[in-house]
C-alpha positions in Angstrom: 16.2 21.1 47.1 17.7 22.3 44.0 18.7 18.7 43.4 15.1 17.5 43.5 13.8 20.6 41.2 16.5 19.2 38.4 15.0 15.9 38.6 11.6 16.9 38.4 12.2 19.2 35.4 14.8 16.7 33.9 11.7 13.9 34.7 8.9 16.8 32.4 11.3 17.2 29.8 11.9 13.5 28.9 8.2 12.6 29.2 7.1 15.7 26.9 9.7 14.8 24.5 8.6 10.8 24.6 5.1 12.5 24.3 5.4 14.1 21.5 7.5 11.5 19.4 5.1 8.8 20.2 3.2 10.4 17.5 4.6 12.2 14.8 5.6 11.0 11.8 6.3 12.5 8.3 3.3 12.7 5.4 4.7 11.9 2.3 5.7 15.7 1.1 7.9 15.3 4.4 5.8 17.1 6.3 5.7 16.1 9.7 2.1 14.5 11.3 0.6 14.1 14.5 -1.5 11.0 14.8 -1.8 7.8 16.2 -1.2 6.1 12.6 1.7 5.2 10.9 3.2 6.1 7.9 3.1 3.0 5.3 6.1 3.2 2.8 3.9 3.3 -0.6 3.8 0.3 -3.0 6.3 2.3 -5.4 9.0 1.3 -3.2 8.8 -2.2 -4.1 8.0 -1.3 -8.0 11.5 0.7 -7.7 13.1 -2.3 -6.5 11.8 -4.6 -9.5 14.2 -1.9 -11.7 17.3 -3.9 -10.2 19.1 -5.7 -12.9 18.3 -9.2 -10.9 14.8 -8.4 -11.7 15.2 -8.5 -15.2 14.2 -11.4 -16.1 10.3 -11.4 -14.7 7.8 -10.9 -16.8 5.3 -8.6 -14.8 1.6 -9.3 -16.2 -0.9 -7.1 -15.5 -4.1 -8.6 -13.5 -7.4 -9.3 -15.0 -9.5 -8.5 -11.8 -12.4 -6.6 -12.6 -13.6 -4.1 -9.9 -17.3 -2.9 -9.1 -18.0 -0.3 -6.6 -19.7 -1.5 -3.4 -20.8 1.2 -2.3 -19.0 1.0 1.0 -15.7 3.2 1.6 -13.3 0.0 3.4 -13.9 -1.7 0.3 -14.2 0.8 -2.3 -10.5 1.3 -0.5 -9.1 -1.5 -0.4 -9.5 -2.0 -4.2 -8.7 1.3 -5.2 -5.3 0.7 -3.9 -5.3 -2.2 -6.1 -5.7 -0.5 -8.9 -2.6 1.5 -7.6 -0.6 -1.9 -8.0 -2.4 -2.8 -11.2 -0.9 1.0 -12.3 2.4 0.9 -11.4 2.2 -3.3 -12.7 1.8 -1.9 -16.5 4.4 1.0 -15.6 6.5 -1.3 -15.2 5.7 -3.4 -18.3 5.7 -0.2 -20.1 2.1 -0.8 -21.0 0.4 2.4 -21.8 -2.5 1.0 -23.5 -3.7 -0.3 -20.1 -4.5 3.1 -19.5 -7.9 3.7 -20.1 -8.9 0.8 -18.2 -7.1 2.1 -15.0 -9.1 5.1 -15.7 -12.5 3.3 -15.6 -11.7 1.4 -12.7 -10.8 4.3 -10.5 -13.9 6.2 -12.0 -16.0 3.2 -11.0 -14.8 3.3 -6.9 -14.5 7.3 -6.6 -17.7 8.1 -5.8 -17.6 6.7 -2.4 -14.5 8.1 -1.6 -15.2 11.2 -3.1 -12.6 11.2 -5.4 -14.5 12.0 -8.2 -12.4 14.6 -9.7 -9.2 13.0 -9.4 -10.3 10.0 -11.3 -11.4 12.1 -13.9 -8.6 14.0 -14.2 -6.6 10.9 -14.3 -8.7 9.5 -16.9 -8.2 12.8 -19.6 -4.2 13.0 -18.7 -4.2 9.2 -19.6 -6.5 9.6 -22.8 -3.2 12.0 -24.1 -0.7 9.8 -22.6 -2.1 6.9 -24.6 -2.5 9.1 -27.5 1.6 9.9 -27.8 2.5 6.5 -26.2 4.8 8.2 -23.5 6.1 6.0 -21.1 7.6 9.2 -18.8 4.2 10.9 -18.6 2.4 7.6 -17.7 5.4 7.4 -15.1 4.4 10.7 -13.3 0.9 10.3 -14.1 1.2 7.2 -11.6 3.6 8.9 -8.8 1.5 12.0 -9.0 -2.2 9.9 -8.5 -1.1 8.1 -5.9 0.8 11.1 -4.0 -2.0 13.6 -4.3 -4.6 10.9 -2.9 -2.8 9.8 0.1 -2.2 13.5 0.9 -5.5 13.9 0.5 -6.8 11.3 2.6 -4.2 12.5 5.4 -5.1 16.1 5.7 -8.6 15.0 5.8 -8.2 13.2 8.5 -9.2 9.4 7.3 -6.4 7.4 7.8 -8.9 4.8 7.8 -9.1 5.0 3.9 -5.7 5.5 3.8 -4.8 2.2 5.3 -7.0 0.5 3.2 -5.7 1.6 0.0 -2.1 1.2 1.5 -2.8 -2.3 2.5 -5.0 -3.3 -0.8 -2.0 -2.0 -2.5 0.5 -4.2 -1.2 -1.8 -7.0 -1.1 -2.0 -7.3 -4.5 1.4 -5.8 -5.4 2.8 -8.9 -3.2 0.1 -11.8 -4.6 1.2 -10.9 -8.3 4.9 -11.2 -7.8 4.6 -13.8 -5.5 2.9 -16.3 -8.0 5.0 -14.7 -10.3 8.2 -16.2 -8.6 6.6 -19.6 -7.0 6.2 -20.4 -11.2 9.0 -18.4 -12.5 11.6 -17.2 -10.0 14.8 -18.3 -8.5 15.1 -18.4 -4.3 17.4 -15.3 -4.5 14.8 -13.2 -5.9 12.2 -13.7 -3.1 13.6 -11.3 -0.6 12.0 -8.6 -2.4 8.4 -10.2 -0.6 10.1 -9.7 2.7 7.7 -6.4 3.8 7.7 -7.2 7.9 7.9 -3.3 8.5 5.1 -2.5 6.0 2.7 -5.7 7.2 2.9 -4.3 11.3 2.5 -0.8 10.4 -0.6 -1.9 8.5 -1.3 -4.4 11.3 -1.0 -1.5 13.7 -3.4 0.9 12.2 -5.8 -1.6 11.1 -6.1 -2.5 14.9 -6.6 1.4 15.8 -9.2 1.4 12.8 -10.9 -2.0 14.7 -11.2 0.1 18.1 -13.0 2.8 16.8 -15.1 1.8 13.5 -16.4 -1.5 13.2 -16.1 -3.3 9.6 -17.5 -6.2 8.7 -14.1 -7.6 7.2 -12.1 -6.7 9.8 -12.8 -10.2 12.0 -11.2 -11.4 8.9 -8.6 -9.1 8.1 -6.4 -8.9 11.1 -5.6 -12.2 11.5 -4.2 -12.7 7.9 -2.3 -9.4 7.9 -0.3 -11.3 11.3 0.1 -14.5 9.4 1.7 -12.1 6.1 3.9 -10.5 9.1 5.0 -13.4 10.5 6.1 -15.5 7.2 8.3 -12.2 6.8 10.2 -12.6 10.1 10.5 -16.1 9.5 13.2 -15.5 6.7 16.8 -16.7 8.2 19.2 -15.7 5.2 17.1 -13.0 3.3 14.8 -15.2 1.0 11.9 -17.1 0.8 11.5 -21.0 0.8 8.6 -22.6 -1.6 6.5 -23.0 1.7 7.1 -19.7 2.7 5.9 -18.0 -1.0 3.1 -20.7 -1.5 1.8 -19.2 2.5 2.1 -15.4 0.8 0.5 -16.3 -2.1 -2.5 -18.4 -0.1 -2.8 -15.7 2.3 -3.0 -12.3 0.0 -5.4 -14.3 -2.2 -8.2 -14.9 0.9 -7.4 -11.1 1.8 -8.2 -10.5 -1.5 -11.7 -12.2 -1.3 -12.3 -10.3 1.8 -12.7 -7.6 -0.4 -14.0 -8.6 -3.5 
């Protein structure tokens, strides 16, 4: 009898553990989460990466895309976090006069996410940034805009929004540097596009996103984010053959247009 009581409580414990860990996770202050959704590593992982020293030969242009509220908050998303790329894109230039246009940008799509306030504050920090033309403020002026809002989105629950600004982040982070390195690059640079991790944890949320709020996009959507994640795994030695950057490059473009 006592044997069986052990086994039964043994049996409680080890689903109430498995129970709890299927869904926590860790905000990015480190605080720890309970939801369904996963964490996405931000975009300034990969920007941190391009500091390398085998990195230092690409010339990182900024994007001409201009972006007009829709009025709807996926898309409004989704292009918020690519102006997040665009950001740390001129960071890493050290481009400071691209300031001001950032600011409009993100003024332009916060009304629908209300983020109203933010992009104004952004937009008079950056007016005094481009002022004194310092580099370090711009740098935390990014960190901190893109910190506060995804801690913002999270303890308001939409994780929705979240993933959209994760994954229009990456999109364009990735599209940039990938045609960047098809015309510029050398094979042994192209390991930097391999995001598999990043592409199913966006895949994964985007599908508990599909179950429970229909977007018009989304038909579209899912099956490109599978195709980025599976170009990723198909990497043998750590880089990227032509075909294989040419598919990124093809793919993030018609995600993209999705959303434009």
């Amino acid at each position: 009898m006592r044997k069986f009581i052990l086994v039964v409580l043994t049996l409680i414990l080890v689903l109430t553990v498995t129970s709890c860990n299927k869904d926590k996770g860790k905000l990015p202050d480190g605080k720890e989460k309970v939801t369904e959704y996963a964490t996405i590593n931000s975009v300034k992982s990969l920007f941190l990466a391009l500091n390398s020293a085998d990195y230092s030969s690409l010339n990182l242009r900024l994007s001409k895309t201009d972006y007009k509220a829709k009025g709807e908050a996926a898309v409004d998303a989704f292009c918020w976090g690519m102006v997040n790329a665009d950001l740390l894109t001129a960071l890493a230039s050290n481009d400071v006069r691209s300031l001001p246009g950032i600011a409009s940008h993100l003024k332009t799509l916060s009304p629908t996410l209300a983020l109203s306030s933010v992009a104004d504050e952004f937009d008079q920090r950056s007016q005094q940034i481009v002022k004194e033309g310092n580099i370090k403020e711009m740098d935390k002026l990014a960190s901190g805009l893109i910190t506060t809002v995804d801690l913002k989105l999270m303890d308001a629950g939409r994780y929705d929004l979240y993933t959209y600004m994760s994954l229009g982040a990456w999109t364009q982070a990735l599209h940039s540097l990938a045609s960047l390195l098809e015309k510029h690059g050398e094979q042994t640079q192209t390991g930097i596009l391999i995001q598999t991790e990043n592409w199913e944890n966006l895949l994964h949320n985007l599908q508990l996103i599909d179950a429970t709020d229909f977007h018009l996009g989304m038909e579209k959507t899912l099956p490109l984010v599978k195709q980025l994640a599976e170009v990723s795994k198909q990497s043998v030695d750590g880089t990227l053959n032509k075909e294989q950057l040419s598919r990124i490059v093809s793919l993030s473009d018609s995600l993209i247009a999705v959303y434009k």
